[in-house]
PyMOL Python script that loads the backbone (N, CA, C, O; Angstrom):
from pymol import cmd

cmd.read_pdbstr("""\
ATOM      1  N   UNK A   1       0.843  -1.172   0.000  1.00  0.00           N
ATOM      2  CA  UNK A   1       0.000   0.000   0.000  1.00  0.00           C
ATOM      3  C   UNK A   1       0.895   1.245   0.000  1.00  0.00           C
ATOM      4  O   UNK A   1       1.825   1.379   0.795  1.00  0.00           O
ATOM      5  N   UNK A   2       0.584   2.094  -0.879  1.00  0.00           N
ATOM      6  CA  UNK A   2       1.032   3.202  -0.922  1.00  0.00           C
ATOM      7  C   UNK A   2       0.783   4.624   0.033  1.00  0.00           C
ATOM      8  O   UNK A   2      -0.403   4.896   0.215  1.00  0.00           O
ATOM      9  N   UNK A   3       1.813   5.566   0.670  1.00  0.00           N
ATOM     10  CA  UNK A   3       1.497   5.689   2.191  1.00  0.00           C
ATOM     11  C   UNK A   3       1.409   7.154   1.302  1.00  0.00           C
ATOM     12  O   UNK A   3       2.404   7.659   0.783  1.00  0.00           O
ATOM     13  N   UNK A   4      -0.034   7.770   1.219  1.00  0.00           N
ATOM     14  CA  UNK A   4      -0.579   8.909   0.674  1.00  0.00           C
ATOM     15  C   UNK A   4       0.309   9.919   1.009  1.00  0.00           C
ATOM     16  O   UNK A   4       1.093  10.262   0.125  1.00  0.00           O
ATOM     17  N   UNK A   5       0.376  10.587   2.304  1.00  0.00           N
ATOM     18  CA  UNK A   5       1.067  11.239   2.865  1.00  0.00           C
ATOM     19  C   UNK A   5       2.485  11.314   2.371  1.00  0.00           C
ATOM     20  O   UNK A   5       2.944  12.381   1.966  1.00  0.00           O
ATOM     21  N   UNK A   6       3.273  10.071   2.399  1.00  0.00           N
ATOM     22  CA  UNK A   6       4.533   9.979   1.769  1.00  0.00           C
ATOM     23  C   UNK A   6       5.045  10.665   0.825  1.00  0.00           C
ATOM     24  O   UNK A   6       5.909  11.541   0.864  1.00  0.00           O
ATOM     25  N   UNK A   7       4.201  10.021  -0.429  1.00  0.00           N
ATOM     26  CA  UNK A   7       3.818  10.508  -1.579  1.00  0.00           C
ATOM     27  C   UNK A   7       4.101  11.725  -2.097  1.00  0.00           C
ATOM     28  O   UNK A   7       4.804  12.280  -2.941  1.00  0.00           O
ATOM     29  N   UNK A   8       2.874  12.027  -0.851  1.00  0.00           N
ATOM     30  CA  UNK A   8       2.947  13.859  -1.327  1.00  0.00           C
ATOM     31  C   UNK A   8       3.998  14.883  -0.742  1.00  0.00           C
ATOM     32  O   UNK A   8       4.353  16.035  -0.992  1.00  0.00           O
ATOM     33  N   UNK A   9       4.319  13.892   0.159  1.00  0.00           N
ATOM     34  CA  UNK A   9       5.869  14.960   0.622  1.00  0.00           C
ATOM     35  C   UNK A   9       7.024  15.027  -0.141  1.00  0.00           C
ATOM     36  O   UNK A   9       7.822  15.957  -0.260  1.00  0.00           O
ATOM     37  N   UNK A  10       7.011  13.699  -0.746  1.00  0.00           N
ATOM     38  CA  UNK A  10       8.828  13.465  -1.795  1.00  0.00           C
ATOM     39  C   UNK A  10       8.228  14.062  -2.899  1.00  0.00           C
ATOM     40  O   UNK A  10       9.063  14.439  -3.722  1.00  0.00           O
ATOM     41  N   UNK A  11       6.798  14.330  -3.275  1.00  0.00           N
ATOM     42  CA  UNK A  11       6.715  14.829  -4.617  1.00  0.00           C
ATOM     43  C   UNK A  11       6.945  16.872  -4.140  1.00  0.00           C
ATOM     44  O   UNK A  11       7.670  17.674  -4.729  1.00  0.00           O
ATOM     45  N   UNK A  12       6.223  17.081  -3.182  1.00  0.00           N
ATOM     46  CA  UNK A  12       6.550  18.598  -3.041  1.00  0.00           C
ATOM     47  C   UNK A  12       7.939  19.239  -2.536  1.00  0.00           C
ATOM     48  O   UNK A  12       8.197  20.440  -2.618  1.00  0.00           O
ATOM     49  N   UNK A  13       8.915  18.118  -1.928  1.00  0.00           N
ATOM     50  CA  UNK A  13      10.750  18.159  -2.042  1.00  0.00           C
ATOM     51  C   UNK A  13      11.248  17.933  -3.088  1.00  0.00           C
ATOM     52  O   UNK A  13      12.402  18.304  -3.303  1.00  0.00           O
ATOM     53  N   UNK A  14      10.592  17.333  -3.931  1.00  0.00           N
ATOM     54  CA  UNK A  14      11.317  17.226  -5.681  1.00  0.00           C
ATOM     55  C   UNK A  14      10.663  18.363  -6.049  1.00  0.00           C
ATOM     56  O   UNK A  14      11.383  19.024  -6.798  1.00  0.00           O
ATOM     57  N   UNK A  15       9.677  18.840  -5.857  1.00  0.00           N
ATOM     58  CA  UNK A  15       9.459  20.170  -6.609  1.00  0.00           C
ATOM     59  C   UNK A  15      10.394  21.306  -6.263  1.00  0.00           C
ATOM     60  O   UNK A  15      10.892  22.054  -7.105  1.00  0.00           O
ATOM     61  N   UNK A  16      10.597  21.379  -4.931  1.00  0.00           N
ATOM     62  CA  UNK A  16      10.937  22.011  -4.676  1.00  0.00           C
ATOM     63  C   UNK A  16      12.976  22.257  -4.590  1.00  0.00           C
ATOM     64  O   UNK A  16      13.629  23.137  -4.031  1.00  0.00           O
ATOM     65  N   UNK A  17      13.375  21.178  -5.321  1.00  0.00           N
ATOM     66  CA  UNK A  17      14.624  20.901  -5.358  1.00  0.00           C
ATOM     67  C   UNK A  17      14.693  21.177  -6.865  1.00  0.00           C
ATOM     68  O   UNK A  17      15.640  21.924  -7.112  1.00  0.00           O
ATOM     69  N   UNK A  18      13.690  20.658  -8.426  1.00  0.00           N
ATOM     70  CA  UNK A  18      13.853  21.149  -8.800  1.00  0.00           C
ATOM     71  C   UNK A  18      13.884  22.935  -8.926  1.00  0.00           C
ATOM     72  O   UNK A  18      14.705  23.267  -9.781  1.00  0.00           O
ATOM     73  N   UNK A  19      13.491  23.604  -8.561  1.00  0.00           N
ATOM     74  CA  UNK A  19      13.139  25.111  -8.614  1.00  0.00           C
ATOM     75  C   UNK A  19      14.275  25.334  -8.271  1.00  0.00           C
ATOM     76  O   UNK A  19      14.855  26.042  -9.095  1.00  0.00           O
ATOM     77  N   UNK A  20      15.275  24.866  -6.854  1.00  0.00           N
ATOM     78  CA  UNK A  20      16.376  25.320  -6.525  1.00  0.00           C
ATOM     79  C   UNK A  20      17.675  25.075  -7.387  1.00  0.00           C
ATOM     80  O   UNK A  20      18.654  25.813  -7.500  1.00  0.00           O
ATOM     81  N   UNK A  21      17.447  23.928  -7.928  1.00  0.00           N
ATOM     82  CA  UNK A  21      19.014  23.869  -8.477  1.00  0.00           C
ATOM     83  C   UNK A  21      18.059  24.135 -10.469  1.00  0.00           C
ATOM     84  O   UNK A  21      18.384  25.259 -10.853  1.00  0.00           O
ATOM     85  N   UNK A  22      17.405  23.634 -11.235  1.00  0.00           N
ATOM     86  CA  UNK A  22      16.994  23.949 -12.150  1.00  0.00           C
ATOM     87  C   UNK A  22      16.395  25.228 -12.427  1.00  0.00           C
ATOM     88  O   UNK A  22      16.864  25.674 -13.474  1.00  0.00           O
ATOM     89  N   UNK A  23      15.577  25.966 -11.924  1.00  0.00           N
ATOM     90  CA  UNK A  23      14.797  26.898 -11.911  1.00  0.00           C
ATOM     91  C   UNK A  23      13.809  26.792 -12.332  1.00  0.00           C
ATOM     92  O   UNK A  23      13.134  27.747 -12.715  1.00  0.00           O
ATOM     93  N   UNK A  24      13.380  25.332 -12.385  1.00  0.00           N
ATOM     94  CA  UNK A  24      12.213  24.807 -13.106  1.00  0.00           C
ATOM     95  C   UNK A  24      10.957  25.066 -12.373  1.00  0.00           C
ATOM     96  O   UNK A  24      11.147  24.858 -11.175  1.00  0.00           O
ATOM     97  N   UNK A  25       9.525  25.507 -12.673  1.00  0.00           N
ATOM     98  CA  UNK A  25       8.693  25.651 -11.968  1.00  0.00           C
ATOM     99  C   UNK A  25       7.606  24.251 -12.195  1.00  0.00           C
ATOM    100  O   UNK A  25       7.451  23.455 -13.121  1.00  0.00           O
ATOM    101  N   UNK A  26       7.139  24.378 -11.201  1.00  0.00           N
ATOM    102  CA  UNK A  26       5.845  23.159 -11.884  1.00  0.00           C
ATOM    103  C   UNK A  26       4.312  23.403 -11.851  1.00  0.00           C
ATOM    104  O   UNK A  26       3.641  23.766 -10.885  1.00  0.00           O
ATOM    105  N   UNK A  27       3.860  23.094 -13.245  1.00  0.00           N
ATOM    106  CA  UNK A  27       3.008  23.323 -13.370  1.00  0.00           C
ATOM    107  C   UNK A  27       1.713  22.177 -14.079  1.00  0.00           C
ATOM    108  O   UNK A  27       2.091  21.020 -14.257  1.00  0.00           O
ATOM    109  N   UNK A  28       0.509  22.462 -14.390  1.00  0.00           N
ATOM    110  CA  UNK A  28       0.037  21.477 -14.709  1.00  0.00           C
ATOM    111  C   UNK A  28      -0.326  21.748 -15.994  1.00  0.00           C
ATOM    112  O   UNK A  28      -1.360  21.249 -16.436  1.00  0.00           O
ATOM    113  N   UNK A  29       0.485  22.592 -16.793  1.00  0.00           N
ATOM    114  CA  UNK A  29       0.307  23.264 -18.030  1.00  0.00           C
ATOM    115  C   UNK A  29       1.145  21.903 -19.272  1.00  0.00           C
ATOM    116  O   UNK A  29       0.880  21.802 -20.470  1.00  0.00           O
ATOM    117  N   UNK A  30       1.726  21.401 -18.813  1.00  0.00           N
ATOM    118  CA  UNK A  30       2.642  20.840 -19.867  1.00  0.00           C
ATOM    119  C   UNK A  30       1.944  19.040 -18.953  1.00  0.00           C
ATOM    120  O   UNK A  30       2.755  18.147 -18.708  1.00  0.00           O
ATOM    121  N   UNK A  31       0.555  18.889 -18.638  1.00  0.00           N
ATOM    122  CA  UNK A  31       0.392  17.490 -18.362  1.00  0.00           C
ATOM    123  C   UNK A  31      -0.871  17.422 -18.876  1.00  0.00           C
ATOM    124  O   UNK A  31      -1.590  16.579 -18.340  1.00  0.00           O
ATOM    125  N   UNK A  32      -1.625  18.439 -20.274  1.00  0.00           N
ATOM    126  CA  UNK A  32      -2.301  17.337 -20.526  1.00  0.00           C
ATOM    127  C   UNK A  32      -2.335  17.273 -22.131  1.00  0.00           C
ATOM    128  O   UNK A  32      -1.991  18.370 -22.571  1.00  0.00           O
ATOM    129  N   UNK A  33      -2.566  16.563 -22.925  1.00  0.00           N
ATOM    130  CA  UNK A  33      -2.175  16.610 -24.390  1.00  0.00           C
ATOM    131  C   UNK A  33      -2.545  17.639 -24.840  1.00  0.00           C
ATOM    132  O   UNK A  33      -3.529  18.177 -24.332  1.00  0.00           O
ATOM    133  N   UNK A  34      -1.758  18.341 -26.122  1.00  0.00           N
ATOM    134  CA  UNK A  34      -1.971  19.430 -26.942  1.00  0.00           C
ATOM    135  C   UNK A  34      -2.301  18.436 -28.321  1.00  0.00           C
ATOM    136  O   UNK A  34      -1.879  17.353 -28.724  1.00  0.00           O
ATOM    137  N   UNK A  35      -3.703  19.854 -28.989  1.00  0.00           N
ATOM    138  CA  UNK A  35      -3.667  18.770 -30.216  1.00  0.00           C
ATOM    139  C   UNK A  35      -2.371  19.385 -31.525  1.00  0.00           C
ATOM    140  O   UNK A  35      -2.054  20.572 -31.450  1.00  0.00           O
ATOM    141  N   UNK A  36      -2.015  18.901 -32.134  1.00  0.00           N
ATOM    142  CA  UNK A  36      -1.573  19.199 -33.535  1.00  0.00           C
ATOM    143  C   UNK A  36      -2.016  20.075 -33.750  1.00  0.00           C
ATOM    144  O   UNK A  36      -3.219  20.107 -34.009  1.00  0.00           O
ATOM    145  N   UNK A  37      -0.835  21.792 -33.738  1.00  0.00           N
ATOM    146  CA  UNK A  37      -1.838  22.548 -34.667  1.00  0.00           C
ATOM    147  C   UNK A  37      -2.473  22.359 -36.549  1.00  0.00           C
ATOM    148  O   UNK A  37      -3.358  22.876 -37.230  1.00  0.00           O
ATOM    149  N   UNK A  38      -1.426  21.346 -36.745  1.00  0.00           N
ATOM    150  CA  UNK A  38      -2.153  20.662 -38.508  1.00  0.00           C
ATOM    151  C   UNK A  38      -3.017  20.025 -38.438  1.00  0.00           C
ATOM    152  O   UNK A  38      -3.440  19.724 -39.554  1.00  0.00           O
ATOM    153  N   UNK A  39      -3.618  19.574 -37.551  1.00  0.00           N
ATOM    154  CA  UNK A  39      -4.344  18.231 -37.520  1.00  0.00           C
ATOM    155  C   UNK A  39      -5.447  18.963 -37.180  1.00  0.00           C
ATOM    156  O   UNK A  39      -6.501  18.374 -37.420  1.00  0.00           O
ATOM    157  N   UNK A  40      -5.575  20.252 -36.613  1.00  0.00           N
ATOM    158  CA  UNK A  40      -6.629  21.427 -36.533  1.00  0.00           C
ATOM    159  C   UNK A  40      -7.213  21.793 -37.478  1.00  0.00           C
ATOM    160  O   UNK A  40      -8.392  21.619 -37.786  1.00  0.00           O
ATOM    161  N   UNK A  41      -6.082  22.535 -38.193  1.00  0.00           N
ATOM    162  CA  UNK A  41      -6.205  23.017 -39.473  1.00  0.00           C
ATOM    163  C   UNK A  41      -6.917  22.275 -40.420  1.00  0.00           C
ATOM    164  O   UNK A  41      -7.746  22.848 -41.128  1.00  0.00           O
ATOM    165  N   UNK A  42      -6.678  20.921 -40.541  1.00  0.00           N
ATOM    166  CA  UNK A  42      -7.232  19.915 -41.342  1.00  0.00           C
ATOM    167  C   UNK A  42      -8.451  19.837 -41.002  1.00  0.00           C
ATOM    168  O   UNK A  42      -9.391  19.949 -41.788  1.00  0.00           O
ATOM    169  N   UNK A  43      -8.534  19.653 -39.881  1.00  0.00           N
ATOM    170  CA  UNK A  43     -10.242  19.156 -39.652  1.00  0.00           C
ATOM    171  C   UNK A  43     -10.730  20.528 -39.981  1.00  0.00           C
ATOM    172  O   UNK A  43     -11.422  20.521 -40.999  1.00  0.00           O
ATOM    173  N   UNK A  44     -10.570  21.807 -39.382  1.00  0.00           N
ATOM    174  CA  UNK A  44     -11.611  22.765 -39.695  1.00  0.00           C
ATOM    175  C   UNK A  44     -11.942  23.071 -41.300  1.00  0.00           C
ATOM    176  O   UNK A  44     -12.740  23.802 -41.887  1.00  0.00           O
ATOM    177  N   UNK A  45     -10.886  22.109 -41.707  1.00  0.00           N
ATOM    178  CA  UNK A  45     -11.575  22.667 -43.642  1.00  0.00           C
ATOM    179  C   UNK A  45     -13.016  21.948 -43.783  1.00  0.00           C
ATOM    180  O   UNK A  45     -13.676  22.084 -44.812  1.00  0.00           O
TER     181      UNK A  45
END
""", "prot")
cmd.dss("prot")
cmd.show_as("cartoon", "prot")
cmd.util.cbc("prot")
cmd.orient("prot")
């Protein structure tokens, strides 16, 4: 069993380790699919 609490602590110390040494921020912008902007284009003809 996975210990919820755990979880969410090593994931908000990796966030927060990336930011310090990467400068990486995190966000939920780059987690959910983008479509093709061609595959847009195509369908709207």
């Amino acid at each position: 069993m996975i210990d919820v609490f755990g979880v969410t602590w090593s994931y908000a110390a990796m966030s927060v380790n990336l930011r310090k040494t990467a400068g990486m921020g995190v966000t939920r912008r780059g987690w959910y699919a983008q479509p093709d902007p061609e595959l847009i284009q195509l369908l709207a003809r």
